[in-house]
N, C-alpha and C positions, 0 to 999 in steps of 0.2 A: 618623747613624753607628751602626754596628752594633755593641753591645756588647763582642763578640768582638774588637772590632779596637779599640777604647777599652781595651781591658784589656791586650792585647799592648801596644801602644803606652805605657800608664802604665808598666808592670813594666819594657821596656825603657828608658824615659827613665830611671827611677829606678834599676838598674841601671849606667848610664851616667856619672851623675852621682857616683856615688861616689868614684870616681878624682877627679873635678874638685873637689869637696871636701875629701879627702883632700892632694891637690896643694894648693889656696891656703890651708890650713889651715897647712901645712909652712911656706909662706914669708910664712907672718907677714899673708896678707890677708883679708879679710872672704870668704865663701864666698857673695858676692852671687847668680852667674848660677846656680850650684849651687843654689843655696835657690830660686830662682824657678822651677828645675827640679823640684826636689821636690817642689814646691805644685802645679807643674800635674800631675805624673804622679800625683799625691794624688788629685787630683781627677779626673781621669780613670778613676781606679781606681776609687775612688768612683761615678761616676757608671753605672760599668760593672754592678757591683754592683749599682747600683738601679734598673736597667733591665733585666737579666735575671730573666725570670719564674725565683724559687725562689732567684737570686740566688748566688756561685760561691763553691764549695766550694775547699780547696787540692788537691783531687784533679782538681778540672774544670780548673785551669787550661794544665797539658798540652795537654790536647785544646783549647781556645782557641787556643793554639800553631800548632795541626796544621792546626785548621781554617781559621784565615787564609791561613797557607804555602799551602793549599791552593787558598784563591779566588785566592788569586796568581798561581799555576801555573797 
């Protein structure tokens, strides 16, 4: 997997996930599926990071953005 698409993919999960923890938070449940979200987009991020030679600044992650959208299209 290409870094570039580990790293869009963690930020969106984690992203995502916050409403769903926010939400079973409110009504009183454990924030189980939410946590197990977070761990994997953790890691994913993570591993994006240690797989990109020099490794990503918060400035490159835009451009990580663009360039996926792009292989998409």
């Amino acid at each position: 997997m290409d870094p570039d698409i580990a790293l869009v993919v963690g930020v969106v999960l984690a992203v995502f996930s916050v409403p769903s923890i926010l939400s079973a938070i409110s009504e009183g449940r454990a924030p189980r599926v939410a946590a197990f979200t977070i761990i994997s987009a953790g890691a994913l991020i993570l591993w994006a990071i240690s797989a990109h030679p020099g490794g990503y600044s918060l400035h490159d992650v835009p451009g990580a953005f663009v360039r996926v959208v792009a292989n998409f299209l």
